[in-house]
C-alpha positions as CSV (number, residue, x, y, z in Angstrom):
1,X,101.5,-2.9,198.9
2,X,98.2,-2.5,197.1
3,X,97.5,1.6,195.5
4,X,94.5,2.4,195.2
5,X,93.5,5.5,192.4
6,X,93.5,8.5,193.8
7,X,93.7,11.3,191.0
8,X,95.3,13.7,193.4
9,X,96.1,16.9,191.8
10,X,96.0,16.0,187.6
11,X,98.2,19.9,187.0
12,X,101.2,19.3,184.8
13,X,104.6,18.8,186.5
14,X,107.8,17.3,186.7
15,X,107.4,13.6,187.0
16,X,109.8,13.0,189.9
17,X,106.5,14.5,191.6
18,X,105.2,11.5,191.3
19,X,107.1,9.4,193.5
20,X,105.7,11.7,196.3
21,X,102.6,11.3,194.8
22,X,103.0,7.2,194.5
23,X,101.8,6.3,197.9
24,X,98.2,8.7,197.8
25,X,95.4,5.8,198.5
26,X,97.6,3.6,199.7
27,X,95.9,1.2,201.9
28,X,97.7,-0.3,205.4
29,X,97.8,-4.6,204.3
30,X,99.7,-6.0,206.9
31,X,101.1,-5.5,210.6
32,X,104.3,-6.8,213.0
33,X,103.0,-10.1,214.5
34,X,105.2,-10.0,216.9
35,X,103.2,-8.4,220.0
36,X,100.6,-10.6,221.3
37,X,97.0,-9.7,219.7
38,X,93.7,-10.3,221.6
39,X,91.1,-10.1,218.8
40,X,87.6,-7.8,219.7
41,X,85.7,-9.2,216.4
42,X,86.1,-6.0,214.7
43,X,88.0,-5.2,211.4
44,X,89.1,-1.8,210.0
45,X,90.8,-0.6,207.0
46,X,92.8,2.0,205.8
47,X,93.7,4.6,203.3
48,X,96.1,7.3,203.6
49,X,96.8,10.3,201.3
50,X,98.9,13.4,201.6
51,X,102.0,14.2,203.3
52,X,104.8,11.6,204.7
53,X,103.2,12.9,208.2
54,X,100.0,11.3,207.0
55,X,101.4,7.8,206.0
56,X,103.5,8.1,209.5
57,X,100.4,8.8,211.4
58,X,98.5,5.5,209.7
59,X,101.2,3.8,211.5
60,X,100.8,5.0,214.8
61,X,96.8,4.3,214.3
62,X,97.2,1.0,213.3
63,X,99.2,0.4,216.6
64,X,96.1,2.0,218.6
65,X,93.3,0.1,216.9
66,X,95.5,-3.1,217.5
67,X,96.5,-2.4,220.6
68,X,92.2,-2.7,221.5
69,X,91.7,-5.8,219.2
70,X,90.9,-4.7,215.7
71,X,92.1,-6.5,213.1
72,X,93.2,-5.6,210.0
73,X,91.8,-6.0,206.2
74,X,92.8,-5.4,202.9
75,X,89.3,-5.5,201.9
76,X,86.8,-2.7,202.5
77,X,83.9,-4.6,202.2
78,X,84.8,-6.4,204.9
79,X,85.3,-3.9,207.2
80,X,83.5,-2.7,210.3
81,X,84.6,0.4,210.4
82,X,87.0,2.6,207.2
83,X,89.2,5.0,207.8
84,X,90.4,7.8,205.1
85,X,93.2,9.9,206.7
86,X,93.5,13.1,205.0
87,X,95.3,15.8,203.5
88,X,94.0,19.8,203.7
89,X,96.6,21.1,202.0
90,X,95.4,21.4,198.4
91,X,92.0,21.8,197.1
92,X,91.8,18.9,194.9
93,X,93.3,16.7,197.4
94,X,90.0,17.5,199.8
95,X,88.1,16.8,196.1
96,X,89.6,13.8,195.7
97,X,88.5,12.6,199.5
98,X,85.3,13.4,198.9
99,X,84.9,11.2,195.8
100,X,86.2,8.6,197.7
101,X,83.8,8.9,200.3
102,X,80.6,8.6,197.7
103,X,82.8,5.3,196.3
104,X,81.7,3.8,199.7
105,X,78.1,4.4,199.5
106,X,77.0,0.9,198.4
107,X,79.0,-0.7,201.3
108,X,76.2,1.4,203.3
109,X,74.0,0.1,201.9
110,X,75.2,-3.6,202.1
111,X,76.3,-3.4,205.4
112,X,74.9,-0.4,207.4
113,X,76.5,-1.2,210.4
114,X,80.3,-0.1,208.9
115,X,81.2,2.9,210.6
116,X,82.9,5.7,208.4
117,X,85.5,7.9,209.5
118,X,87.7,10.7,208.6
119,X,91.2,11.2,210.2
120,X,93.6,14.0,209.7
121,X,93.7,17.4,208.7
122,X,90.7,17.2,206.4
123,X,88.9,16.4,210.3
124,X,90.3,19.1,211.7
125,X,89.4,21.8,208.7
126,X,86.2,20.6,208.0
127,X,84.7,18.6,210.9
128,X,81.2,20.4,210.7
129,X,80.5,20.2,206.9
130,X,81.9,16.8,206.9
131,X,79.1,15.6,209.8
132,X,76.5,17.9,208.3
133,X,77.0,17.9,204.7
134,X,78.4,14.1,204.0
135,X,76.0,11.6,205.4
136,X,78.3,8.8,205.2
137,X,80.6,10.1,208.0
138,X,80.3,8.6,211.5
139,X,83.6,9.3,213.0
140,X,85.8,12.7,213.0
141,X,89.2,12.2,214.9
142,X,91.9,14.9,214.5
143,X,95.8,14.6,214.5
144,X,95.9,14.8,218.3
145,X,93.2,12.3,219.1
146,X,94.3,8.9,217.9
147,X,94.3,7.7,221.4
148,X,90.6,8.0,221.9
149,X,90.1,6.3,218.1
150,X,88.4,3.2,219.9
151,X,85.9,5.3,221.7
152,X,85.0,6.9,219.0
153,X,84.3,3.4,217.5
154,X,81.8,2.3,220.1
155,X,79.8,5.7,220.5
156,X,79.2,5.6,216.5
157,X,77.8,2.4,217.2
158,X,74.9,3.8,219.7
159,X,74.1,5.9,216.5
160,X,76.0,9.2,217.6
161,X,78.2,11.3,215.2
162,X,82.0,10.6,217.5
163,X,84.3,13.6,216.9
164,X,87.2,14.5,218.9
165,X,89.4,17.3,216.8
166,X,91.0,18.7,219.9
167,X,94.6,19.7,219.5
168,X,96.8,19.3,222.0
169,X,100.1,20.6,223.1
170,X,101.4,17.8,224.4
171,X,100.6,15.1,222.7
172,X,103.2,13.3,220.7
173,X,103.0,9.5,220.5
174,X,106.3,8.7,221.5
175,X,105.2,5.6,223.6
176,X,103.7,3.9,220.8
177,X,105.9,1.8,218.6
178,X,103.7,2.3,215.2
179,X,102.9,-0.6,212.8
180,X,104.9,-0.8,209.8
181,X,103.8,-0.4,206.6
182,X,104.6,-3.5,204.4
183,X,106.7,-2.0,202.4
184,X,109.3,-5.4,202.4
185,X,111.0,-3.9,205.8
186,X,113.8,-1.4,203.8
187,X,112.8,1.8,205.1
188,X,110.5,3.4,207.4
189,X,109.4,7.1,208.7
190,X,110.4,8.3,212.4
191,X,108.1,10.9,213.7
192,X,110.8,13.5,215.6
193,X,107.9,16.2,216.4
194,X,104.5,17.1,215.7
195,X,102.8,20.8,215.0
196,X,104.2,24.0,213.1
197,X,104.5,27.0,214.6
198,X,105.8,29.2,211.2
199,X,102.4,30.8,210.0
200,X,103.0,30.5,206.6
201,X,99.8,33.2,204.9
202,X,99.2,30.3,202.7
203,X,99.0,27.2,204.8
204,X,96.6,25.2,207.0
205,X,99.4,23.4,208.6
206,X,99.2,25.4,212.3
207,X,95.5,25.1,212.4
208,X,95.1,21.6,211.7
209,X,98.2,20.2,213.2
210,X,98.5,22.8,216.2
211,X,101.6,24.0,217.8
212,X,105.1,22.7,217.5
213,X,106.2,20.3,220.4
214,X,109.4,17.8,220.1
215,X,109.6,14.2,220.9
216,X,111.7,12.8,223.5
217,X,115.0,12.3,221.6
218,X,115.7,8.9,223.3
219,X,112.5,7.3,222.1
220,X,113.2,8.3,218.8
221,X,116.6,7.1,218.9
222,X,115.1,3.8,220.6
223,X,112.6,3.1,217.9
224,X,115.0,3.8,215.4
225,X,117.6,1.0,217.0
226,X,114.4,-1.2,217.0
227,X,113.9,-0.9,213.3
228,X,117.7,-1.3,212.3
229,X,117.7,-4.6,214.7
230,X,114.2,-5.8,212.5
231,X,116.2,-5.5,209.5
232,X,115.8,-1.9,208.6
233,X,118.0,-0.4,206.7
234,X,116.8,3.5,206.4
235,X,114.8,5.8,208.6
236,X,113.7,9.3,207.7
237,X,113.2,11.3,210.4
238,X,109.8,13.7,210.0
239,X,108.9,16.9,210.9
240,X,107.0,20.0,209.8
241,X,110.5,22.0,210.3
242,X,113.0,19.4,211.4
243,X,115.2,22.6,212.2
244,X,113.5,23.6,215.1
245,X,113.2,20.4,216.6
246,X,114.6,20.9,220.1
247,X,114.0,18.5,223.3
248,X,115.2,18.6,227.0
249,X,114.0,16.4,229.8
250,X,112.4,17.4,232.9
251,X,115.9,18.6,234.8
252,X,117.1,19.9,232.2
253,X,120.0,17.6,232.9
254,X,120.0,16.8,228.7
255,X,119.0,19.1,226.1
256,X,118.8,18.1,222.1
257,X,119.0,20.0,219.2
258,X,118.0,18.9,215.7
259,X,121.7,18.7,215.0
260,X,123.1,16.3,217.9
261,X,119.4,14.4,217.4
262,X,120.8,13.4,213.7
263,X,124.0,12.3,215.1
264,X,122.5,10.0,218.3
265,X,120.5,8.0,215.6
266,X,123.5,7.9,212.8
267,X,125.8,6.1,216.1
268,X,123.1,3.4,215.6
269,X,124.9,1.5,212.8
270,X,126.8,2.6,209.8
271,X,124.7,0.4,207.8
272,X,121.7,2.6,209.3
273,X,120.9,5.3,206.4
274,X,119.6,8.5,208.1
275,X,116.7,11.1,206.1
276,X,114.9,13.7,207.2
277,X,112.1,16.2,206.1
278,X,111.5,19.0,205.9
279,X,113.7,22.0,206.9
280,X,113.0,25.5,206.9
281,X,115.7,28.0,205.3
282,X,115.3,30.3,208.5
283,X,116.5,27.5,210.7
284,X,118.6,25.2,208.9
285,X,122.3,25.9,210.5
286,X,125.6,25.2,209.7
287,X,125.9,22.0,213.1
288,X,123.5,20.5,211.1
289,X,125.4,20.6,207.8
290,X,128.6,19.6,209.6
291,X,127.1,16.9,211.3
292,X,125.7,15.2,207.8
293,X,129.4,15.8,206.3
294,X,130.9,13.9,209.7
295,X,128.9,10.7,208.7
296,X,128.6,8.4,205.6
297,X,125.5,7.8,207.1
298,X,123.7,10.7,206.7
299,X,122.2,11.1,203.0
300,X,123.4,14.0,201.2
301,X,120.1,15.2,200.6
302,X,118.3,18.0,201.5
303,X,114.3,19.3,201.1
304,X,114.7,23.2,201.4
305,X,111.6,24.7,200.1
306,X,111.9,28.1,198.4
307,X,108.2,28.9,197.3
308,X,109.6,31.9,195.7
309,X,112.5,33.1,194.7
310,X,111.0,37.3,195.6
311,X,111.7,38.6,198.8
312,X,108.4,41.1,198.6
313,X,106.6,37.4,198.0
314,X,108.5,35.9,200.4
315,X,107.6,38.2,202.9
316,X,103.7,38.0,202.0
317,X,104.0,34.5,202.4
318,X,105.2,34.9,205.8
319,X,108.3,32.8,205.1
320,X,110.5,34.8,207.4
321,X,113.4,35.0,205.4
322,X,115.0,36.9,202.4
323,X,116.3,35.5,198.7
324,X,119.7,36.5,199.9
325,X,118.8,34.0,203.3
326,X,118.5,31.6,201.1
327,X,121.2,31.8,198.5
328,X,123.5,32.3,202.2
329,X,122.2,29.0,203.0
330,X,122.7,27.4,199.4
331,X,125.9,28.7,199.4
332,X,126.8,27.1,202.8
333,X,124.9,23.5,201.8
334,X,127.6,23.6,198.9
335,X,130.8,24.4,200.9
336,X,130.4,22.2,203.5
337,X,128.9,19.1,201.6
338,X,129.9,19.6,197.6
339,X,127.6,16.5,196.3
340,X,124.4,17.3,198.3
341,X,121.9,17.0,196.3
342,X,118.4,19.5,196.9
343,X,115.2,19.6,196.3
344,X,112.1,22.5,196.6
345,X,108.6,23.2,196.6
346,X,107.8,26.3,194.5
347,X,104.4,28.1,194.3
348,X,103.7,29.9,191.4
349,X,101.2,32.9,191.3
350,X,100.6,33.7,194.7
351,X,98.6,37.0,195.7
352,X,100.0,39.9,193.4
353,X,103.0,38.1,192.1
354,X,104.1,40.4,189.1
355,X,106.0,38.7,185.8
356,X,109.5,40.4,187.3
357,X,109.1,38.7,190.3
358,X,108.1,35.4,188.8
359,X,111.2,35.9,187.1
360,X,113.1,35.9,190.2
361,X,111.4,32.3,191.0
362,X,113.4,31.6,187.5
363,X,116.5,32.7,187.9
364,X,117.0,31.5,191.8
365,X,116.5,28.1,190.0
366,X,118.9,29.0,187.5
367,X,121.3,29.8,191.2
368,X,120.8,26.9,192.6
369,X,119.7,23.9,189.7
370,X,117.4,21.5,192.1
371,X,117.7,17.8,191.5
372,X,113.9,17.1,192.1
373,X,110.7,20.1,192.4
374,X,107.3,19.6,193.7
375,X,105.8,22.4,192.0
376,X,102.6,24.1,191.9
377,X,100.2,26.9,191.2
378,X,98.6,29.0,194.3
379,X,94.9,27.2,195.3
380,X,93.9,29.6,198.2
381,X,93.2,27.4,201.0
382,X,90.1,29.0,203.3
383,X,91.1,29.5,207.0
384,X,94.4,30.9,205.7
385,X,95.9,34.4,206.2
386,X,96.2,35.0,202.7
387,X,92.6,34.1,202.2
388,X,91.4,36.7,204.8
389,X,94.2,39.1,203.9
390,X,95.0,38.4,200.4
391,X,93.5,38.7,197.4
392,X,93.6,35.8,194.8
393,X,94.2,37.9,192.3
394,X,96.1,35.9,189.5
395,X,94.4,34.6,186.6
396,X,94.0,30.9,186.6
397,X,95.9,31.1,182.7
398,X,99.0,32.6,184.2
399,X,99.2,30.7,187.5
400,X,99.1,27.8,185.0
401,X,101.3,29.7,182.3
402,X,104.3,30.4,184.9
403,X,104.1,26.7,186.5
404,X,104.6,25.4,183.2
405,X,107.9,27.6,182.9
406,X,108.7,26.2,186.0
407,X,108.1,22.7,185.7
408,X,110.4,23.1,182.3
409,X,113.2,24.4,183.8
410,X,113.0,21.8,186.2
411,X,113.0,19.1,183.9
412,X,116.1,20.4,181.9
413,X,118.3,21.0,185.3
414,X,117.0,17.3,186.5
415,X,118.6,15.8,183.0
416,X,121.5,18.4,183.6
417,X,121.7,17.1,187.0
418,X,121.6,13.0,186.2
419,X,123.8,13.1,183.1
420,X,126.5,14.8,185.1
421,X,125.8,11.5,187.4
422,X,126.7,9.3,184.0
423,X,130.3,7.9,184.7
424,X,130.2,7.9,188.1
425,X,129.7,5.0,190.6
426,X,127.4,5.3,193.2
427,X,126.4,3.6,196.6
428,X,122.8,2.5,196.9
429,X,120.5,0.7,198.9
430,X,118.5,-2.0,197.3
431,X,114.2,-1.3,198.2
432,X,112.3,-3.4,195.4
433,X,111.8,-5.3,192.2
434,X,110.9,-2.5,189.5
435,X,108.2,-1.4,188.5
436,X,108.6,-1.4,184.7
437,X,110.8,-4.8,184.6
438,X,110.6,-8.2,187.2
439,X,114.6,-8.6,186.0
440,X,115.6,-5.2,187.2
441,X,115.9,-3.9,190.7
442,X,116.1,-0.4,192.3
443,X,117.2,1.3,194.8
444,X,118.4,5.0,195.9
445,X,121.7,6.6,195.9
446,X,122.1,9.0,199.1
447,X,121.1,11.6,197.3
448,X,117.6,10.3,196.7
449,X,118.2,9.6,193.4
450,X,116.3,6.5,191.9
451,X,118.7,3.6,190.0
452,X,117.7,1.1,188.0
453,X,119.9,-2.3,187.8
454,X,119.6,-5.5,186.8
455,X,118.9,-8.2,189.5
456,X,120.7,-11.1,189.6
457,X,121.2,-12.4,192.8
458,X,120.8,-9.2,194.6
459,X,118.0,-9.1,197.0
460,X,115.9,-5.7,198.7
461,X,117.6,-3.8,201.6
462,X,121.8,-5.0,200.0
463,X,123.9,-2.0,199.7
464,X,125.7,-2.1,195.9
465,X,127.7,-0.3,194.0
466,X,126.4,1.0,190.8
467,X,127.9,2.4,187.6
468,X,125.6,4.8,185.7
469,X,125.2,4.2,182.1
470,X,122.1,6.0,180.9
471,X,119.5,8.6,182.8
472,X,116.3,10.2,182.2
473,X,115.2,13.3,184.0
474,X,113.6,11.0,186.8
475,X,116.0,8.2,186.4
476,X,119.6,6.5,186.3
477,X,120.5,3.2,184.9
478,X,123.3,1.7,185.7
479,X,125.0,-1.9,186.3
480,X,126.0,-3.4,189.6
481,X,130.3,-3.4,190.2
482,X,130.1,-4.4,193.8
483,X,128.2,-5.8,196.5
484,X,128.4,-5.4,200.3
485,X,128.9,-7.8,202.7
């Protein structure tokens, strides 16, 4: 898989960030061959930034543009028609998409035909400046307009602007069997719903991804057979608040909850490792902690985002739930599954915060000592509630003052964490060669942990046994003491 430079978001933090941040640019290289393909002339390409949602969704546009006879290409230059999808949730992620769009001028130039477009939730925010303001742009498709991607397509080429950012609350892909990223067939990304309805005051989530609506459970539990029988060995089941995720057919004869969802897809195959992100603290229940501690299966790893450990913040970020919620459901996480590791997103200087309450941000990681942070200081996003309610009224020094303090404390409970791992032997799945050393593989334990190992014979998507020797605050090394069969 090719990367191409992105630059998304240059603030200090911890640099487990970055293996979220990894796959920003990355650009679609190859498809499954194995449908029949009736060429229409036409070749796109691809780049993807933001969110596992956004990498998910490049999947299930790859399958539509096939699907009508576009080919794909690793080259630009060679395309007829480019596709950035996009991210709105940061600032400097929409600065970084519009560099990328001036990088493409020249191929305008060269080849005017080559249609431009922008996918996403940048489409959805900013469909009128982006038509208006950046002439490059021919095509604007929303989340909820994939389908219509190939129309779009052929009215650019009468010389019309094609936009179609209609959201829908229906619309959820489920009959379309995405294209796999070629990421050497280990893991792949399960789309289980689509939408948000938790107005979070500082997020454009709802208004550029719509309402929540659920995917039919046996389609996801279909696709995710499919993968395991192509050689898969992982899936991670996505949502925008996996928690609420809650389907019944048409009588009403069957009726799935995120819980009993997580248990028809770990029935697949033991060999089948189950993920999923994100949950909410105001919905994550005990069935779903019991069901991840009644199979091997299911990683022991969970994404529980804080954004602040104040309830008077908490509640001006519209997160619905108390510090005392969460430590409840901390508290439970570590009763009923003792080794699960957990992760966060914290927000540092949102509207008002006062020292004593960033304090409290402090000492709930003190409570609960994550294993990996994405961490970051407040960049009011316009369309927001907290931009038309709020105001942004921390100075840019402390915002980056108090994310530093974060992003230390983090770094010293991640060593804490992956020292206490030294000693120990751990299960993990075998994704690539690494990155540092052609000798050495990796892979992850359950608990999302990254292991580095020397290779041997081993080869991607074995399951090993690994003894840690030696960690870093991102890292464990270790040596292989078993293989399975």
């Amino acid at each position: 898989m090719r990367l191409t430079s992105s630059n998304i978001d240059t603030r200090p933090r911890h640099e487990d960030q970055l293996l979220a941040e990894e796959r920003q640019g990355e650009v679609l290289e190859s498809t499954d061959l194995s449908e029949s393909f009736l060429p229409n002339g036409k070749k796109y390409y691809i780049e993807s930034y933001g969110c596992q949602m956004n990498f998910s969704d490049s999947e299930i546009v790859a399958s539509i543009l096939r699907k009508d006879g576009f080919a794909l290409t690793k080259q630009f230059e060679e395309a007829d028609l480019i596709l950035l999808n996009t991210c709105s949730i940061r600032e400097k992620a929409e600065q970084t998409i519009r560099k990328r769009l001036k990088s493409f001028r020249q191929v305008k130039k060269d080849k005017s035909e080559t249609k431009i477009g922008i996918l996403g939730c940048m489409a959805e925010r900013l469909k009128k400046q982006l038509l208006e303001e950046e002439k490059l742009v021919d095509i604007v498709c929303g989340p909820d307009a994939y389908r219509d991607l190939p129309n779009l397509f052929y009215e650019s080429e009468t010389g019309q602007k094609a936009v179609n950012v209609l959201l829908s609350r229906e619309e959820t892909y489920a009959d379309i069997s995405p294209v796999r990223l070629d990421k050497g067939g280990v893991s792949a990304f399960v789309s289980i719903m689509r939408g948000c309805d938790n107005m979070c005051s500082f997020c454009v989530v709802p208004f550029t991804r719509g309402r929540e609506r659920s995917r039919n459970a046996n389609s996801i539990v279909a696709e995710s057979e499919d993968l395991f029988n192509r050689g898969y060995r992982e899936v991670t089941l996505l949502g925008q608040n996996v928690d609420s995720y809650k389907w019944k057919n048409e009588d009403e004869s069957e009726k799935v909850n995120f819980a009993q969802l997580l248990e028809k897809v770990a029935l697949i195959h033991p060999d089948l490792r189950v993920r999923f992100s994100t949950s909410h603290p105001k919905d994550m229940t005990n069935e779903v902690l019991e069901t991840m501690a009644k199979y091997d299966n299911i990683c022991n790893y969970i994404h529980l985002p804080l954004q602040s450990g104040n309830t008077r913040i908490l509640d001006k970020m519209n997160r619905t739930y108390t510090r005392e919620w969460y430590m409840e459901r901390i508290d439970a996480i570590r009763q009923i599954i003792p080794d699960c590791a957990i992760s966060s997103d914290i927000i540092t200087g949102f509207c008002s915060e006062t020292e004593e309450e960033h304090q409290d941000t402090l000492s709930m990681m003190e409570y609960v000592r994550y294993d990996l942070n994405y961490m970051f200081f407040y960049s009011e996003r316009p369309g927001t509630l907290a931009q038309r309610k709020f105001e942004d009224d921390i100075p840019l020094e402390t915002k980056k003052r108090r994310l530093q303090e974060v992003i230390n404390l983090q770094n010293k409970h991640a060593l804490e964490r992956n020292e206490a791992c030294i000693g120990k032997t751990y299960k993990v799945l075998i994704e690539r060669t690494s990155k540092k050393s052609e000798d050495d593989l990796c892979g992850r334990t359950d608990g999302n942990k990254m292991v580095i190992f020397a290779k041997g014979n081993l080869q991607p998507k074995m399951y090993v046994d690994v003894l840690i020797k030696e960690c870093t605050s991102a890292t464990l090394k270790g040596e292989v003491v078993g293989v399975y069969e």
